[in-house]
C-alpha positions in Angstrom: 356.4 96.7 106.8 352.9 98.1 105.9 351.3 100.5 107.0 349.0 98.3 109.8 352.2 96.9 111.3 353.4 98.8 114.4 356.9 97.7 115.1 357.4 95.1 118.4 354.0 93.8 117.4 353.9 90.4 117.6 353.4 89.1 113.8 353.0 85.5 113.9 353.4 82.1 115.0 355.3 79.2 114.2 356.0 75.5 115.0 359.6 74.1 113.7 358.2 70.4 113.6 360.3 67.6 112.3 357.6 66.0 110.0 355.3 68.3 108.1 353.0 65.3 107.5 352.5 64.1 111.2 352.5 67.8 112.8 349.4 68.5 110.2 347.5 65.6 111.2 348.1 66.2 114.8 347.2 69.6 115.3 343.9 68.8 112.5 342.5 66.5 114.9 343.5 69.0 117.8 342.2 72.1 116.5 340.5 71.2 113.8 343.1 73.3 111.2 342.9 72.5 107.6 346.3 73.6 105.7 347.4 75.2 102.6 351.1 75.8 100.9 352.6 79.1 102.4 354.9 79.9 99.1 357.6 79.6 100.8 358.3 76.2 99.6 357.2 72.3 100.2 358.5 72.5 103.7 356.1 75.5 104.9 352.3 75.2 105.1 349.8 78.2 107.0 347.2 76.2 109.4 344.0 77.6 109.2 340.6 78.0 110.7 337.4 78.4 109.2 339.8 79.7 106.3 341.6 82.1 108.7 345.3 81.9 108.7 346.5 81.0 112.2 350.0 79.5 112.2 353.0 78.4 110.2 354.3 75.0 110.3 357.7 74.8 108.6 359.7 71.1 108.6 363.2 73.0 109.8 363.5 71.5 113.3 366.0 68.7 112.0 367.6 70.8 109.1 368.1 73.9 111.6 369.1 71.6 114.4 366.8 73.6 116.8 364.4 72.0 119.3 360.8 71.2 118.2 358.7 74.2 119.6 355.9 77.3 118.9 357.9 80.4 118.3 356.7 83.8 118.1 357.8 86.3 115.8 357.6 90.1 116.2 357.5 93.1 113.5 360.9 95.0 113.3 361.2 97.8 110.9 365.3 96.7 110.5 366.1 93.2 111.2 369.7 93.8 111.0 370.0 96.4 113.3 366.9 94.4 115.8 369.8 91.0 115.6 372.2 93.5 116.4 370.4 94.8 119.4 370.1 91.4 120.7 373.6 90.6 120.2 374.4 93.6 122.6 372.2 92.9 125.1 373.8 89.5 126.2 371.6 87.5 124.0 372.2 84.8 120.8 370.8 85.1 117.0 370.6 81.6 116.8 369.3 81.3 112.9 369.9 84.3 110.0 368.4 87.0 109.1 367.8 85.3 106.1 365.8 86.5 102.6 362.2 85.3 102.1 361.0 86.2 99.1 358.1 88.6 101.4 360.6 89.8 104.0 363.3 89.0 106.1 363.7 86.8 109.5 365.6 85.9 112.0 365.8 83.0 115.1 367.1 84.3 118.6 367.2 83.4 121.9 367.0 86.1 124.5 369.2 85.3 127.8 367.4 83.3 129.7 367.7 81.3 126.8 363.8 81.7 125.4 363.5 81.1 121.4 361.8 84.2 119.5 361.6 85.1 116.3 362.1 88.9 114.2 360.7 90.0 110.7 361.3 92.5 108.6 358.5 92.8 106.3 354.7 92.5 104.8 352.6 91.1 107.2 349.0 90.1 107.6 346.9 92.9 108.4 343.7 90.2 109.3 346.2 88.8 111.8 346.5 90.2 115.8 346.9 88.2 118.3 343.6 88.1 120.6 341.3 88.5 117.9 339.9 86.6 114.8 341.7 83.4 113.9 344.8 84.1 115.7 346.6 82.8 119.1 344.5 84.0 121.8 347.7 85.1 123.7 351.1 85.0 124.2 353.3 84.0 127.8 356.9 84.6 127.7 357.8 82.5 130.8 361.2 83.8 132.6 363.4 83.9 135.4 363.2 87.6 136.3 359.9 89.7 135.0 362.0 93.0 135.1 365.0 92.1 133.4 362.8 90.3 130.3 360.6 93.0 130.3 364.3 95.3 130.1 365.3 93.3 127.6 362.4 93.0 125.0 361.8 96.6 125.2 365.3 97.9 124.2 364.7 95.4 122.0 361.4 95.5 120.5 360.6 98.8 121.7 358.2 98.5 124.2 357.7 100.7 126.8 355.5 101.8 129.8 353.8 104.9 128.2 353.6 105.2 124.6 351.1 107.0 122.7 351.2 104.7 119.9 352.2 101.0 119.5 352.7 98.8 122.6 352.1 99.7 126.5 354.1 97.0 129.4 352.9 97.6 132.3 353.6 95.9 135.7 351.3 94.3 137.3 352.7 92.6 140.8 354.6 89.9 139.9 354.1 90.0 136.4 353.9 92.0 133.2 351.4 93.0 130.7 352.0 94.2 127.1 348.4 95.7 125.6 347.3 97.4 122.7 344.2 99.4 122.4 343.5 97.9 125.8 343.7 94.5 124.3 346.4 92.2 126.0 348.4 90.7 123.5 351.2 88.7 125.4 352.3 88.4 129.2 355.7 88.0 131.0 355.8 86.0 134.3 358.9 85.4 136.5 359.9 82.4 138.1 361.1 80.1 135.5 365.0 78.0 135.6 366.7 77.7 133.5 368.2 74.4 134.6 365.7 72.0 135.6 364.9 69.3 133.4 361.2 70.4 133.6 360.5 71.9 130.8 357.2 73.5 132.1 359.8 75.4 134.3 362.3 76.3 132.2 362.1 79.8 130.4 360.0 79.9 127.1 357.6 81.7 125.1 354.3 79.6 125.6 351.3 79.9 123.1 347.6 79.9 123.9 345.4 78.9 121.1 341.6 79.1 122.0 339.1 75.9 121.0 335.5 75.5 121.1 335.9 72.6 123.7 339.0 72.0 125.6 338.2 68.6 126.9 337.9 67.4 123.0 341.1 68.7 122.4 342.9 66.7 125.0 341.1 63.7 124.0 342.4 64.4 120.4 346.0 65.2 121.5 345.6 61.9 123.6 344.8 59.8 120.3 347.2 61.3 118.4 350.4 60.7 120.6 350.4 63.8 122.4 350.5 64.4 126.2 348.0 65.9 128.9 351.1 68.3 131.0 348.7 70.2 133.1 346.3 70.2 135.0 347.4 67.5 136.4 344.4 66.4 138.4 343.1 64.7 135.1 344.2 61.1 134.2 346.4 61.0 131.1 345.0 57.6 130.1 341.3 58.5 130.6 339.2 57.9 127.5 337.6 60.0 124.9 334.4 59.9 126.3 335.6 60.4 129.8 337.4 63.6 129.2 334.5 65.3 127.4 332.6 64.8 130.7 334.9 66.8 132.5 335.2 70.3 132.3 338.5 72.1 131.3 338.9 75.7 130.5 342.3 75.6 129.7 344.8 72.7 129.2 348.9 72.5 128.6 349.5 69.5 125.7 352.5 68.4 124.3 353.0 67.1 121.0 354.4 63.9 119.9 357.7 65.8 119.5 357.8 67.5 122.3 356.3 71.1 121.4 354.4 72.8 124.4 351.2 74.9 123.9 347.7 75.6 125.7 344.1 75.5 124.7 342.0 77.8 126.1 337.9 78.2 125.7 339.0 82.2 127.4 
């Protein structure tokens, strides 16, 4: 891990898509990403902005038999003993660790059965998430803020009062993690795990900020995708017809099923 990395950060973000092809062209006419080979193999690609790395986009959905969905993935300075942690605490190491040739990773699910990711080496230092090219923010989505909140930080080490590294503090009825002020990812309660909604079910959710949210949804529209909230806006309106109404934030799903929000925040 070098030296800009504190450990529970959150490092990146990754879609496990079933087509590497389709996925690219989806989110390029959703977010305007251009891609280019993350040298990790054909599979992998980083989507980027304005040249900025934002995102990974690996074709491992079908091989790894997971669901199609954005993952986070936070810095650990021991991914063994971070798997093992989970492991203890109730929770499933779905996928690895396993060797990349820049680090090492793992797949989990904590137990309210939300998929994260941990990684145990170099990192990009031009990449935090709230700033520059990267996610504006992160939502872990749960059924109970203080048990996830419990869990992440015996797990990831965050804790109320540091005076380095992360800060989760409660806020009502739900949970802020910040650093240098800067909120970086929120926990909210209230999720189930069993309906069939999968708004409602327990999940990290990403929020990826555009220039115009309406374009977006008319893109995601075109390409396949679905308008999930808010739901006071016609799914079959037209192009032209959405970029008259004004959005500042919008839930779309993918034509595989992957859930994430665009935000002009």
């Amino acid at each position: 891990m070098d030296s800009q990395t504190v450990a529970g950060a959150p490092c990146w973000v990754s879609l496990l898509a079933r087509e590497l092809p389709a996925a690219q062209t989806f989110y390029g006419d959703v977010l305007g990403w251009t891609y280019r080979p993350a040298g990790l193999g054909e599979d992998f690609t980083v989507a980027l902005s304005d040249g900025m790395a934002v995102a990974g986009i690996g074709a491992l959905a079908s091989s790894l038999q997971v669901a199609v969905s954005w993952t986070p993935y936070f810095a650990v300075s021991d991914v063994d003993e971070a798997a093992a942690r989970i492991r203890e605490r109730g929770a499933t190491v779905a996928v690895g660790p396993l060797a990349f040739h820049s680090g090492r990773a793992a797949l989990a699910t904590d137990p309210d059965g939300a998929a994260f990711g941990i990684w145990e080496g170099a990192v990009r230092s031009d990449w935090t998430v709230g700033r520059g090219s990267a996610p504006a923010w992160l939502e872990l989505r749960t059924r109970d803020t203080l048990d996830a909140a419990r869990f992440y930080g015996q797990v990831l080490g965050w804790a109320p009062e540091k005076e380095d590294g992360f800060t989760l503090v409660h806020e009502e009825d739900h949970a802020v993690l910040r650093q240098d002020g800067q909120i970086v990812a929120k926990i909210r309660g209230g999720a189930v795990q069993a309906t069939p909604d999968p708004l409602m079910r327990p999940r990290w959710h990403v929020y990826f900020r555009v220039p115009e949210v309406s374009g977006s949804v008319a893109a995601a529209l075109n390409g396949g995708g679905a308008l999930v909230a808010p739901g006071n806006v016609a799914p079959d309106l037209r192009e032209t017809s959405l970029r008259e109404t004004s959005l500042r934030e919008a839930t779309l799903r993918d034509p595989d099923g992957a859930l994430f929000t665009v935000t002009s925040g």
